[in-house]
VEXMIDREN-662280 format. One record per atom (N, C-alpha, C): x, y, z. Coordinates in steps of 0.2 Angstrom, whole numbers. Example, Ala and Ser with C-alpha at 12.3 -4.5 7.8 and 13.67 -1.06 7.14 Angstrom:
REM residues 2
SITE      u      v      w
SITE     66    -28     39
SITE     62    -22     39
SITE     66    -16     39
SITE     64    -11     35
SITE     68     -5     36
SITE     64      0     39
//
This chain:
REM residues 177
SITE      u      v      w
SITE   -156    249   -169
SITE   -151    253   -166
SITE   -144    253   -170
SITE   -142    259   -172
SITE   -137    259   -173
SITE   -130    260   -173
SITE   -125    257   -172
SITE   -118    257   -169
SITE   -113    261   -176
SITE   -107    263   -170
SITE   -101    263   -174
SITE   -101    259   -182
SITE   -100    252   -181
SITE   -101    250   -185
SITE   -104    250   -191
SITE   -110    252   -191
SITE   -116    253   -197
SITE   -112    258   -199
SITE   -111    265   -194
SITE   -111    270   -197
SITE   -103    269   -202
SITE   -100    265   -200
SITE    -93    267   -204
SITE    -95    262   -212
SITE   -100    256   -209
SITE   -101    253   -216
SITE   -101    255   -223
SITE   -105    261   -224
SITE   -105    265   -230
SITE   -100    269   -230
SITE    -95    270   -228
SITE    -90    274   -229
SITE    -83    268   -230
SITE    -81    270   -235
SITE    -72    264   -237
SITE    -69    270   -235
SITE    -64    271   -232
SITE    -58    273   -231
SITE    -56    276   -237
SITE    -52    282   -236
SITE    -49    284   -245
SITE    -43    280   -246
SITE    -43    277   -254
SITE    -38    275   -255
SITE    -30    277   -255
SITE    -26    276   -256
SITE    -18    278   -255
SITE    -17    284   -259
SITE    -15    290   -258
SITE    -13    295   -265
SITE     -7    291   -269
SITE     -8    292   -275
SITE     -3    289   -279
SITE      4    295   -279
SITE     10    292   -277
SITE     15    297   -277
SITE     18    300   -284
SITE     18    298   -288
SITE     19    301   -295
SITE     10    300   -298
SITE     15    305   -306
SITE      8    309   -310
SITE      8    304   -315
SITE     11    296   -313
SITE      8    293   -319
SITE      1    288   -316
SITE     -3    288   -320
SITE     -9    285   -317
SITE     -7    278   -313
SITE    -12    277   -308
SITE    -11    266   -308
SITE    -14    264   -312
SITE    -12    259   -312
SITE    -14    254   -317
SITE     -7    254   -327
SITE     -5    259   -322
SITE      1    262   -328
SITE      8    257   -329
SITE      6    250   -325
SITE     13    245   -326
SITE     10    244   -330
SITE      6    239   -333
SITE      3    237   -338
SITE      6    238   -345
SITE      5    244   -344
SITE      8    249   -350
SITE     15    248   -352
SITE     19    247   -346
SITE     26    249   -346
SITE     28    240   -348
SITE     23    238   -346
SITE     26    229   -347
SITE     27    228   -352
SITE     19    230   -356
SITE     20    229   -365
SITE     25    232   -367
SITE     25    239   -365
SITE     31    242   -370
SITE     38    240   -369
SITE     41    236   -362
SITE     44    232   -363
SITE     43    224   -368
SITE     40    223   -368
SITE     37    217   -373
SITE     39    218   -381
SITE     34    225   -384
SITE     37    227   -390
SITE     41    230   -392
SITE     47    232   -389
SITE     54    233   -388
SITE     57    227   -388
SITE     56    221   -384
SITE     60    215   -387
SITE     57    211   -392
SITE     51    212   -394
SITE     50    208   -401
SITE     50    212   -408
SITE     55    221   -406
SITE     55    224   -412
SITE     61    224   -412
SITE     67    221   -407
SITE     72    222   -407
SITE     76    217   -412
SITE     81    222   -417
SITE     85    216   -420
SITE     87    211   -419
SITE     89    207   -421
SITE     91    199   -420
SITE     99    199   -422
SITE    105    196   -418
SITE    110    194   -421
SITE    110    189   -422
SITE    111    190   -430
SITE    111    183   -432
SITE    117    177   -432
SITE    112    171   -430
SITE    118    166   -428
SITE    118    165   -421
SITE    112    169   -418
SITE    111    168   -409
SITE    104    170   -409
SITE    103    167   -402
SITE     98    168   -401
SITE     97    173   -396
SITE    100    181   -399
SITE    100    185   -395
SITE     96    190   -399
SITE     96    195   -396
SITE     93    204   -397
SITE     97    208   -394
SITE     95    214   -401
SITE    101    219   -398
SITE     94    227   -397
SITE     96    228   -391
SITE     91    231   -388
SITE     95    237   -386
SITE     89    244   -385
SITE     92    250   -382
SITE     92    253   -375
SITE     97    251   -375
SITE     97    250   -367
SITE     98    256   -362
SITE     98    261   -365
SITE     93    266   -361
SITE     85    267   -360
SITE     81    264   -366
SITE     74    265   -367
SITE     73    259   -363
SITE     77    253   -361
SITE     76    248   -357
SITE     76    250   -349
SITE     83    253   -350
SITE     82    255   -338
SITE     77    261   -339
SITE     76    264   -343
SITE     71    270   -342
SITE     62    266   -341
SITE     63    261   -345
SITE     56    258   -342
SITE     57    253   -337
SITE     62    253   -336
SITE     61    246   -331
SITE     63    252   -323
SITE     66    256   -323
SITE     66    262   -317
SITE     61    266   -316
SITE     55    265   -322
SITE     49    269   -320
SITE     44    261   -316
SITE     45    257   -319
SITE     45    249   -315
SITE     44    250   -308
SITE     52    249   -308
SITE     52    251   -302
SITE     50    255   -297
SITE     49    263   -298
SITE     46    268   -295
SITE     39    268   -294
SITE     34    260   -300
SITE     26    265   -301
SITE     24    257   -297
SITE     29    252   -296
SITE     30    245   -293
SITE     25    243   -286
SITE     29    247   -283
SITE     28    248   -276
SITE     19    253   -273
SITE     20    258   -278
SITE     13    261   -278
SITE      7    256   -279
SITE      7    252   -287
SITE      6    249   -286
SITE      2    244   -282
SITE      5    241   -279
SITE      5    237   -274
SITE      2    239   -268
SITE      5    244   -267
SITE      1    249   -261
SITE     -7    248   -261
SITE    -10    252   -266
SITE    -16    251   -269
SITE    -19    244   -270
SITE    -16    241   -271
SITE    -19    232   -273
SITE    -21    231   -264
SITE    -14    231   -262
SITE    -16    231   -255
SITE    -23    232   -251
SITE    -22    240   -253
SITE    -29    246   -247
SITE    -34    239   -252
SITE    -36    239   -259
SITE    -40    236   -263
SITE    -44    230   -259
SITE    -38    225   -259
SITE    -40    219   -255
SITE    -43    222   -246
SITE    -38    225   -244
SITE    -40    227   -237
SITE    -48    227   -237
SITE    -48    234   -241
SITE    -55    237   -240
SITE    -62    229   -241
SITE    -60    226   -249
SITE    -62    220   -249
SITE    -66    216   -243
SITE    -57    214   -240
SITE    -61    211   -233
SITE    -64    213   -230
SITE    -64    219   -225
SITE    -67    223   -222
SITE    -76    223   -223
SITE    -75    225   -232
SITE    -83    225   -233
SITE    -85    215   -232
SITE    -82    212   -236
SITE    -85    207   -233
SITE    -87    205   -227
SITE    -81    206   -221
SITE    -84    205   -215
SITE    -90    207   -211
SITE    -90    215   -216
SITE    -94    218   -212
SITE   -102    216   -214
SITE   -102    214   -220
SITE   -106    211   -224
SITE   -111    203   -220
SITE   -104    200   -219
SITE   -105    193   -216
SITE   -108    194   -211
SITE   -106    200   -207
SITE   -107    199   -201
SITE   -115    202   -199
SITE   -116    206   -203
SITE   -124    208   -205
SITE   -129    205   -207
SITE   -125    198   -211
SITE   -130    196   -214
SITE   -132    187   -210
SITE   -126    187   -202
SITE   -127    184   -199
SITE   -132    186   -192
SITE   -130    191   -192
SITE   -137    195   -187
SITE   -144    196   -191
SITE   -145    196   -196
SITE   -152    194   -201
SITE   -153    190   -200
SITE   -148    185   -201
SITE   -151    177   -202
SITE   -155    174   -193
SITE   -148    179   -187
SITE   -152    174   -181
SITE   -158    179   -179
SITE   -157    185   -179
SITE   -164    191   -180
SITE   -170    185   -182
SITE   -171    181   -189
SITE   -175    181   -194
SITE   -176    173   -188
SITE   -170    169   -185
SITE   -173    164   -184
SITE   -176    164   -177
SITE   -174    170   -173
SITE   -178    172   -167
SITE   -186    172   -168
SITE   -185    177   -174
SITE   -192    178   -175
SITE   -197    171   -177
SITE   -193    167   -181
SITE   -197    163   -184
SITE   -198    158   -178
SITE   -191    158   -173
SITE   -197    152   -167
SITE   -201    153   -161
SITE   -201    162   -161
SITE   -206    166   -158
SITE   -213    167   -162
SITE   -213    164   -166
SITE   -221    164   -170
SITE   -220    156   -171
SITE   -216    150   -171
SITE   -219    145   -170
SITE   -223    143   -164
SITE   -217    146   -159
SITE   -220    145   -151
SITE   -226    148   -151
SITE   -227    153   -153
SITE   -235    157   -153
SITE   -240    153   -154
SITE   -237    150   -161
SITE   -244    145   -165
SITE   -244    141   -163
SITE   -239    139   -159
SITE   -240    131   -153
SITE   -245    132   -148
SITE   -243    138   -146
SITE   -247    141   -140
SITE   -255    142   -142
SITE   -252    144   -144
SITE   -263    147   -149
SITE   -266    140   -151
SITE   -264    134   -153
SITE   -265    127   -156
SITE   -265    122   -147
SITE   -261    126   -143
SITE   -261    120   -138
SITE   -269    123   -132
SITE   -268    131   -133
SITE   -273    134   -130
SITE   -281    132   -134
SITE   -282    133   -138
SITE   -287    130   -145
SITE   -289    125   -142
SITE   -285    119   -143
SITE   -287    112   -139
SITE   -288    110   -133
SITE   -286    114   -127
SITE   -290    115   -120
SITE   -294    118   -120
SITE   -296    124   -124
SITE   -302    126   -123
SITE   -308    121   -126
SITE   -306    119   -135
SITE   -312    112   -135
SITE   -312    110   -128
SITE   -306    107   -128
SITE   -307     99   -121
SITE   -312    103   -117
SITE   -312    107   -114
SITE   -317    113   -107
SITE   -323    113   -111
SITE   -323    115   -119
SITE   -331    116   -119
SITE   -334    108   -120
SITE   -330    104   -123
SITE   -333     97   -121
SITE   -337     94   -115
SITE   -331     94   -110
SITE   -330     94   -102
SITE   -338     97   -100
SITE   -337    103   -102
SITE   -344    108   -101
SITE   -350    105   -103
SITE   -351    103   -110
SITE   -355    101   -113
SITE   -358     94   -108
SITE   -352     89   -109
SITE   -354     84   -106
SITE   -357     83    -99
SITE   -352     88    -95
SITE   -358     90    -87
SITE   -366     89    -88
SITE   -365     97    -94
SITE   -372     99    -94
SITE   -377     94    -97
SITE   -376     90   -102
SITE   -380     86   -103
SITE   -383     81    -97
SITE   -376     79    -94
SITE   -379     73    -86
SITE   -380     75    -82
SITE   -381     83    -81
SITE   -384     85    -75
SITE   -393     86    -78
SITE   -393     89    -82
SITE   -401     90    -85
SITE   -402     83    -86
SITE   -400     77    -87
SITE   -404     68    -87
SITE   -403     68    -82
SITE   -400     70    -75
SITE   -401     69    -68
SITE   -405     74    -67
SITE   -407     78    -69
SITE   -413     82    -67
SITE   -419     79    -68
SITE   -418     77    -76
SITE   -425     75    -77
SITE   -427     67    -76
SITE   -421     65    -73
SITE   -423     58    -69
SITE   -425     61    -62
SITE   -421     63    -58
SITE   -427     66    -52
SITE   -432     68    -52
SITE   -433     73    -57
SITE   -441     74    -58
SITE   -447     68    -60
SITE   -442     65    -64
SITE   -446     61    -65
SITE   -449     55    -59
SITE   -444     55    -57
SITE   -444     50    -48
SITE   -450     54    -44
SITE   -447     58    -43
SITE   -454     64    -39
SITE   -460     64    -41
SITE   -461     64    -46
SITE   -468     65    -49
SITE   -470     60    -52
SITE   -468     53    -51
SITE   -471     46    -51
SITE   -472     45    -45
SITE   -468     46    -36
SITE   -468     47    -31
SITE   -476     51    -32
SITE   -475     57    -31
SITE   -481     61    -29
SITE   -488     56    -34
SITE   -487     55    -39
SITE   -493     54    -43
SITE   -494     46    -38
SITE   -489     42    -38
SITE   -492     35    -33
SITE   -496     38    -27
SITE   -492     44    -23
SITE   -496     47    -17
SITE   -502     50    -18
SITE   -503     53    -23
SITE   -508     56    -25
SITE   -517     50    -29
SITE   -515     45    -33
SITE   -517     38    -32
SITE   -520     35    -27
SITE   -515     36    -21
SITE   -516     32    -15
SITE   -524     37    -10
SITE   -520     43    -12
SITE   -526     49     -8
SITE   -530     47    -13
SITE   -531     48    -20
SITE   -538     46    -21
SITE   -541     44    -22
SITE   -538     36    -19
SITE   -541     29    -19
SITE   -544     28    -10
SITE   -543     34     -5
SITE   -544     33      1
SITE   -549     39     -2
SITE   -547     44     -3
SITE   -554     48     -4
SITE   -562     45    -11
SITE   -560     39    -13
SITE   -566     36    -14
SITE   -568     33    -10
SITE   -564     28     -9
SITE   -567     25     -2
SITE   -569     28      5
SITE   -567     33      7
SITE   -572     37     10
SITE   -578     41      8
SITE   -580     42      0
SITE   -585     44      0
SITE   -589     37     -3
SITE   -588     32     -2
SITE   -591     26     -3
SITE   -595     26      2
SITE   -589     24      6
SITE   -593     24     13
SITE   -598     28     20
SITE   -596     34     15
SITE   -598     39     16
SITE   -606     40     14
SITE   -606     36     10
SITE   -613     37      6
SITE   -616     30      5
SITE   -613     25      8
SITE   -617     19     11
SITE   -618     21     19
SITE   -614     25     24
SITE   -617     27     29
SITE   -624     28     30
SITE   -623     35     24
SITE   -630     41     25
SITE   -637     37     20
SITE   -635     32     17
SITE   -642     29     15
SITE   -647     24     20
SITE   -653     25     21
SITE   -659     22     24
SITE   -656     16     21
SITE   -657     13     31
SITE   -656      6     28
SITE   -662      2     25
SITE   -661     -1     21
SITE   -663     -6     19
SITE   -667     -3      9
SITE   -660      2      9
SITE   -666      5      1
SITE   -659      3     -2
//
């Protein structure tokens, strides 16, 4: 989404018009040319003095002062702007940072979830497994009970059915053969 904000981000404000046609950055120049005017100026000797032209003197130091203040002006907007960018900067790159750490504990949470869900699910197919094995050894012990039951029942019928056909066939034989 984008706000006010974003949109003015690439845009800096225009800087100050310089009120005269000398360039900024043009004290510089007037400071040396102060400078070299006093270390070209004669010396009277016997002092530690200079004898300087003191018109070429107030005429650089009253453009001084006229180009002073612009100057300034523009140092000014400079640092302003400065700030401005920094903050706008800071403040971006503080909503990346909580952005980035949202994100990073909404996929740890995830991968907790998916690792806590992972190992309920083993537990359940454990759980499951294990049922199923002690229900099938409980089967096959019932069965097995049932069919040593029947096999004893079935033993005992065919031990009552020998001996009825024992005696079945000591009945029907002539006596005395």
């Amino acid at each position: 989404m984008i706000d006010e904000r974003d949109q003015e981000f690439d845009k800096p404000s225009p800087p100050p018009e310089p009120s005269s046609s000398a360039p900024v950055g043009d004290i510089h120049n007037l400071i040396a040319e102060l400078v070299l005017a006093l270390n070209e100026a004669k010396t009277i000797p016997g002092a530690n003095r200079v004898l300087i032209d003191r018109d070429q003197m107030m005429g650089v130091i009253e453009l001084l002062q006229e180009r002073l203040p612009e100057e300034m002006r523009t140092a000014r907007w400079m640092v302003r702007e400065r700030e401005i960018f920094i903050d706008r900067t800071n403040e971006k790159a503080r909503e990346i940072i909580s952005r980035a750490r949202s994100e990073a504990a909404e996929m740890v949470a995830n991968t907790q979830i998916i690792a806590e869900a992972t190992e309920e699910a083993n537990i359940l197919v454990r759980r499951a497994e294990d049922r199923s094995r002690r229900i099938r050894l409980e089967a096959e012990d019932y069965a097995e009970d049932r069919l040593s039951r029947l096999e004893d029942g079935l033993i005992r019928v065919l031990d009552q059915v020998r001996a009825m056909r024992t005696e079945l066939h000591q009945s029907t034989r002539p006596p005395g053969r």
